[in-house]
C-alpha positions in Angstrom: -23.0 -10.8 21.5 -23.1 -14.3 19.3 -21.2 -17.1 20.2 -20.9 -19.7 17.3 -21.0 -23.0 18.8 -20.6 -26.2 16.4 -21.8 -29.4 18.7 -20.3 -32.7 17.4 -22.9 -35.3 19.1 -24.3 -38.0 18.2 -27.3 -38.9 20.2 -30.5 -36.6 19.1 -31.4 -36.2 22.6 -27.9 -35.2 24.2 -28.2 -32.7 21.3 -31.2 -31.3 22.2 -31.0 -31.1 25.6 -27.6 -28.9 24.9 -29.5 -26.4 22.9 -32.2 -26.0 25.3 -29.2 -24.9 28.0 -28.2 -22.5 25.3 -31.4 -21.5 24.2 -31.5 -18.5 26.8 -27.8 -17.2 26.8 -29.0 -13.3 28.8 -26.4 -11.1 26.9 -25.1 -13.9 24.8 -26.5 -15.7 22.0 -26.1 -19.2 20.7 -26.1 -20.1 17.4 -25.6 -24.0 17.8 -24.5 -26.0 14.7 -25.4 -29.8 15.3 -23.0 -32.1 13.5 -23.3 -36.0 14.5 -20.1 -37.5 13.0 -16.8 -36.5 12.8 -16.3 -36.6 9.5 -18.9 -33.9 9.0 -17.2 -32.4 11.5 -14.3 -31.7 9.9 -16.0 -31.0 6.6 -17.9 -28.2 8.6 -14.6 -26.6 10.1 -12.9 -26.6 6.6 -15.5 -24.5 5.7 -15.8 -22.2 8.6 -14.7 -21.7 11.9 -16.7 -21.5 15.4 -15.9 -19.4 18.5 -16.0 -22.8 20.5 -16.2 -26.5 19.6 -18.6 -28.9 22.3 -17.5 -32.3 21.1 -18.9 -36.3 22.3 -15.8 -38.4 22.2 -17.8 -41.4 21.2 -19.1 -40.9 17.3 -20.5 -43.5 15.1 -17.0 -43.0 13.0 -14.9 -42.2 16.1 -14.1 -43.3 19.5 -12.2 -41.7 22.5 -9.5 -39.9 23.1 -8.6 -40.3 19.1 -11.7 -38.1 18.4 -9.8 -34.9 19.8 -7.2 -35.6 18.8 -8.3 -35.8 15.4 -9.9 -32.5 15.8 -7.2 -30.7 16.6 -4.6 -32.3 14.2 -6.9 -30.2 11.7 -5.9 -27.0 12.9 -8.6 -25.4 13.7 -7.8 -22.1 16.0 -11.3 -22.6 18.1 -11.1 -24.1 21.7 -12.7 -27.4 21.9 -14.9 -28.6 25.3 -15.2 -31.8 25.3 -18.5 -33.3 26.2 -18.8 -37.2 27.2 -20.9 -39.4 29.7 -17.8 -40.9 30.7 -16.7 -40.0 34.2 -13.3 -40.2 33.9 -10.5 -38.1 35.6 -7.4 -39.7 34.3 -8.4 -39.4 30.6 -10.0 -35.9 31.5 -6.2 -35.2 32.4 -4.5 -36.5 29.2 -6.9 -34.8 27.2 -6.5 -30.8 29.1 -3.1 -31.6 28.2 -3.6 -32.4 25.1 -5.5 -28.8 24.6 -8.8 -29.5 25.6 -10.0 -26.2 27.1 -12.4 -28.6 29.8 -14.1 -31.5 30.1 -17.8 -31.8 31.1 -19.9 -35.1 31.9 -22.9 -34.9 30.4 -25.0 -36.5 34.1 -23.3 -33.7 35.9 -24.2 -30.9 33.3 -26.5 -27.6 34.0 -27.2 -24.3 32.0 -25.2 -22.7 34.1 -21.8 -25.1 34.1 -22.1 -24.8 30.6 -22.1 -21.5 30.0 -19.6 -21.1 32.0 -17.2 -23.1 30.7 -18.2 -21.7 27.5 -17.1 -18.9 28.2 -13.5 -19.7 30.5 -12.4 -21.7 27.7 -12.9 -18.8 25.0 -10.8 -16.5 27.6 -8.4 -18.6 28.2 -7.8 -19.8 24.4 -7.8 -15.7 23.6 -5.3 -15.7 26.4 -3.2 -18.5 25.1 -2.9 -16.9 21.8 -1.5 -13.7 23.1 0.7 -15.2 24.5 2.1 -17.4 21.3 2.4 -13.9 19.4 4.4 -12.5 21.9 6.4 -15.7 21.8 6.7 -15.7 17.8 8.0 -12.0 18.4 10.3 -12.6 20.7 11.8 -15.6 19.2 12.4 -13.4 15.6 13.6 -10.8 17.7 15.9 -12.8 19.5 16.8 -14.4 16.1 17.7 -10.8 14.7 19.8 -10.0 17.7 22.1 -13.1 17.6 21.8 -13.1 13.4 21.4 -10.3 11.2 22.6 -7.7 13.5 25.6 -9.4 15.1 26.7 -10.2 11.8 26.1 -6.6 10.0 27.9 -5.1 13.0 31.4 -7.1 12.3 31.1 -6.4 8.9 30.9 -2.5 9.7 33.9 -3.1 12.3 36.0 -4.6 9.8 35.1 -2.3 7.2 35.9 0.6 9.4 39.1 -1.3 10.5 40.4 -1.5 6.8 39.7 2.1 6.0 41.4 3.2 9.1 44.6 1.6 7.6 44.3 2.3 3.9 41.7 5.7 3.7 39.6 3.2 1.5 36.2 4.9 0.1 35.0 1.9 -0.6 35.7 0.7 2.4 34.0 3.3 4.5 30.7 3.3 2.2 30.5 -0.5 3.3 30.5 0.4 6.5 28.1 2.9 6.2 25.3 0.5 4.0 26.1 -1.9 7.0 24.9 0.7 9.6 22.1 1.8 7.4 21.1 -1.8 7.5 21.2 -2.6 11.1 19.1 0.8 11.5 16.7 -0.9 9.1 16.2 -4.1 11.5 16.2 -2.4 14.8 13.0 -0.7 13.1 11.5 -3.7 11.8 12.2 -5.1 15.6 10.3 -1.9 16.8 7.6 -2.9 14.5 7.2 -6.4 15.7 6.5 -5.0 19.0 4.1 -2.8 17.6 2.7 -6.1 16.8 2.2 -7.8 19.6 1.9 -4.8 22.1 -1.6 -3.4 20.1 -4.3 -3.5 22.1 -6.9 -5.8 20.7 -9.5 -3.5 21.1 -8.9 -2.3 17.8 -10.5 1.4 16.2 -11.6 2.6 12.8 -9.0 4.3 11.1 -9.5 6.8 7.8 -7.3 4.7 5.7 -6.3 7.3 2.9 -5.2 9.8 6.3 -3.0 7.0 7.0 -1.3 6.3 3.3 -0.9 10.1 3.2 0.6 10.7 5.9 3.5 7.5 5.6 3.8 8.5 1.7 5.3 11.6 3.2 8.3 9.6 4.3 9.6 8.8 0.5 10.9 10.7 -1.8 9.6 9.2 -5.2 5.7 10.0 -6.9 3.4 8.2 -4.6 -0.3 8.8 -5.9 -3.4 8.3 -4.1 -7.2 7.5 -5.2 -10.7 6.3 -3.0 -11.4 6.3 0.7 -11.7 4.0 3.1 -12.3 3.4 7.2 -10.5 0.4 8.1 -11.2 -1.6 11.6 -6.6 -1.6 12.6 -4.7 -0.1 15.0 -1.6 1.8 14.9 0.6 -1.1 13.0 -1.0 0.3 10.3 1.2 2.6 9.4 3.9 -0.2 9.7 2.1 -2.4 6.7 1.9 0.5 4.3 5.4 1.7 5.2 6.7 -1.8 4.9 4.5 -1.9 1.4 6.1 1.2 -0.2 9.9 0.4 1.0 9.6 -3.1 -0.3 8.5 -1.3 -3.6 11.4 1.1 -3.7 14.3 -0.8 -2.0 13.6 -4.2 -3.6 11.5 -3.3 -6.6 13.4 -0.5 -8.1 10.0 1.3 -8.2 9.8 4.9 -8.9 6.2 5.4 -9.1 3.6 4.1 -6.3 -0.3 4.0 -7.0 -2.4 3.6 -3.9 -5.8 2.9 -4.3 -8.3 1.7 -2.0 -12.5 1.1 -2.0 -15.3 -0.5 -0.3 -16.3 -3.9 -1.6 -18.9 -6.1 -0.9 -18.8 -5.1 2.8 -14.6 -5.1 3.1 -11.8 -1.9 2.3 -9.3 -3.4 -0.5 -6.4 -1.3 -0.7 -4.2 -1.9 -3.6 -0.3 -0.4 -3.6 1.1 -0.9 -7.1 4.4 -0.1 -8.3 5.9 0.6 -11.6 9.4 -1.3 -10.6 11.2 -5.2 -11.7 7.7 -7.6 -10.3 7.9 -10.5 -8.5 8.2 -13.8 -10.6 5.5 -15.9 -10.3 7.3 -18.9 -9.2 7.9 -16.8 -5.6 4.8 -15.2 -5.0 3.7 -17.7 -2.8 6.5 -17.4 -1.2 7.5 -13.7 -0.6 5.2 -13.4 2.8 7.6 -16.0 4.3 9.0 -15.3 7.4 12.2 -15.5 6.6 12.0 -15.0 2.9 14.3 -12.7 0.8 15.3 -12.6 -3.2 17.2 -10.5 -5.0 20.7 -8.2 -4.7 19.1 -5.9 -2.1 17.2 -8.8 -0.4 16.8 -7.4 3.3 16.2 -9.7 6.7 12.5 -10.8 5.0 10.7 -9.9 7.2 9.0 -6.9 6.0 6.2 -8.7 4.2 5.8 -11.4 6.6 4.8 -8.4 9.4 2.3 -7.8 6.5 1.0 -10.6 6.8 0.5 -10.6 10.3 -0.5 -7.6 11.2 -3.2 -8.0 8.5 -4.0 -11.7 10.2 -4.9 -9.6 13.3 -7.5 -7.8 11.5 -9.4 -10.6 10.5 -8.1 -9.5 6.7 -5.8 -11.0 3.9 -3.4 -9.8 1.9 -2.5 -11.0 -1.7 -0.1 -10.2 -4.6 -0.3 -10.0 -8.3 1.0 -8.5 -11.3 0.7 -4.7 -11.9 0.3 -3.3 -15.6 2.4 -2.9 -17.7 5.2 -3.4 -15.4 5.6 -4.1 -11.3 4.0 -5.5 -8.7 0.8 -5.1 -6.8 0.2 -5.4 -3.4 -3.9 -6.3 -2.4 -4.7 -5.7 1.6 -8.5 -6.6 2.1 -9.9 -5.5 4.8 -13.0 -6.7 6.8 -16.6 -4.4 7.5 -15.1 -1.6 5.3 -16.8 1.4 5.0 -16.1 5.0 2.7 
């Protein structure tokens, strides 16, 4: 196993002497990118991002506790160990609560201490991240509950309640769409769960087994082209549901294409509709949490699953225009094979 470590330091023979604890990991690998500054710091974690950050408060453009704090007002998700010569408990304190995974002085380091804390702080940041996505589910969940299905309940009630007194069709096929909607959200609850209740030891899935087998579940032309194995779990079939439904609920389509390929070492897997498109001054916008356009706009939150679900995988998804009319839905998918 490789651990990408970027080292923020900026005295050559602190440096060195940190890559010769790492030099002989056992089962895990260093790959140690020296940085001296924290400008080039930040430059390097726009650009990519490590498994762990070891970073010397005191920089040539930087000094003290402002340098991690600096580091992680960029928003980097990579835990950061801080590595100083300053023996200092009460700043070590402000700075663990801050989100500093640890705090090491460089006198009392050893290959061993190092490593290990390495490795804690990676365990515990995996940990801590869990734990937010359960968080983010619960709190949309709990936002559904005391929201959208609250309200679609009264609506039914006093829809029933008026066609009770007058035998008013109309009346009772309110009801009825208000039902169908509320059955629409407890589902989209169930997938959320599916969300954060995935194991994270995810498995290689034949992804054209999957499309065929949710295409089954619509009653308009769905088509399907390529192969692919995908690295996903069982949420899947929640991103391509969620793809086609948006397509034929919001979109109007009739037709579905669903196409998918290796490329350059990733799976892209394109759903394209023939229906009404997506304007281009919402694209951006439509894999919003809480994001919804249109006369049949729904809780918006089918996309944004999409979104995260395909986060999870280390992938991206993407939307453009389909031709000559619709939308086109592009999941991309890392260490695709056919």
């Amino acid at each position: 196993m490789q651990t990408d470590v970027l080292l923020v330091e900026d005295n050559p023979g602190d440096a060195r002497l940190v890559e010769e604890m790492l030099s002989n990991g056992g089962e895990t690998s260093y790959n140690v990118i020296h940085i001296d500054s924290l400008s080039a710091a930040l430059d390097q974690l726009s650009e990519a991002r490590p498994d762990i950050i070891l970073l010397d408060l005191n920089l040539p453009d930087s000094h003290g506790a402002e340098t991690f704090d600096s580091v992680a007002d960029h928003g980097v998700e990579a835990p950061v160990v801080v590595l100083t010569g300053l023996d200092d408990e009460s700043l070590a304190l402000q700075l663990v609560q801050r989100g500093a995974q640890d705090y090491l002085v460089k006198g009392q380091l050893s290959p061993t201490l190092l490593k290990k804390s390495i490795m804690y702080a990676m365990e515990r940041h995996q940990t801590k991240q869990q734990i937010e996505e359960v968080a983010e589910a619960l709190r949309i969940i709990n936002k559904l509950i005391r929201h959208d299905i609250i309200n679609k309940l009264q609506i039914a009630q006093s829809a029933l309640s008026l066609a009770r007194e007058d035998a008013d069709e109309a009346m009772l096929d309110k009801a009825t769409d208000r039902v169908s909607d509320t059955i629409a959200l407890l589902r989209r609850m169930k997938e959320l769960e599916q969300l954060v209740a995935s194991s994270k030891n995810l498995q290689r899935y034949n992804a054209r087994e999957v499309a065929d087998e949710v295409a089954t579940q619509f009653d308009v032309s769905i088509s399907l082209e390529g192969d692919c194995t995908v690295t996903a779990d069982k949420a899947l079939y929640s991103v391509l549901e969620n793809l086609l439904r948006n397509a034929i609920d919001h979109g109007g389509s009739t037709h579905v294409d669903i196409s998918m390929e290796p490329y350059n070492g990733t799976c892209e897997i394109r759903v394209a509709d023939n229906g009404s498109g997506v304007p281009d001054d919402i694209k951006q916008r439509v894999f919003n949490e809480e994001f919804s356009s249109g006369g049949s706009a729904g809780s918006g939150l089918g996309l944004y699953i999409v979104k995260k679900t395909m986060e999870r995988y280390g992938g991206n998804v993407a939307i453009e225009d389909n031709k000559p009319s619709g939308a086109a839905i592009v999941l991309t998918f890392p260490g695709g094979m056919q």
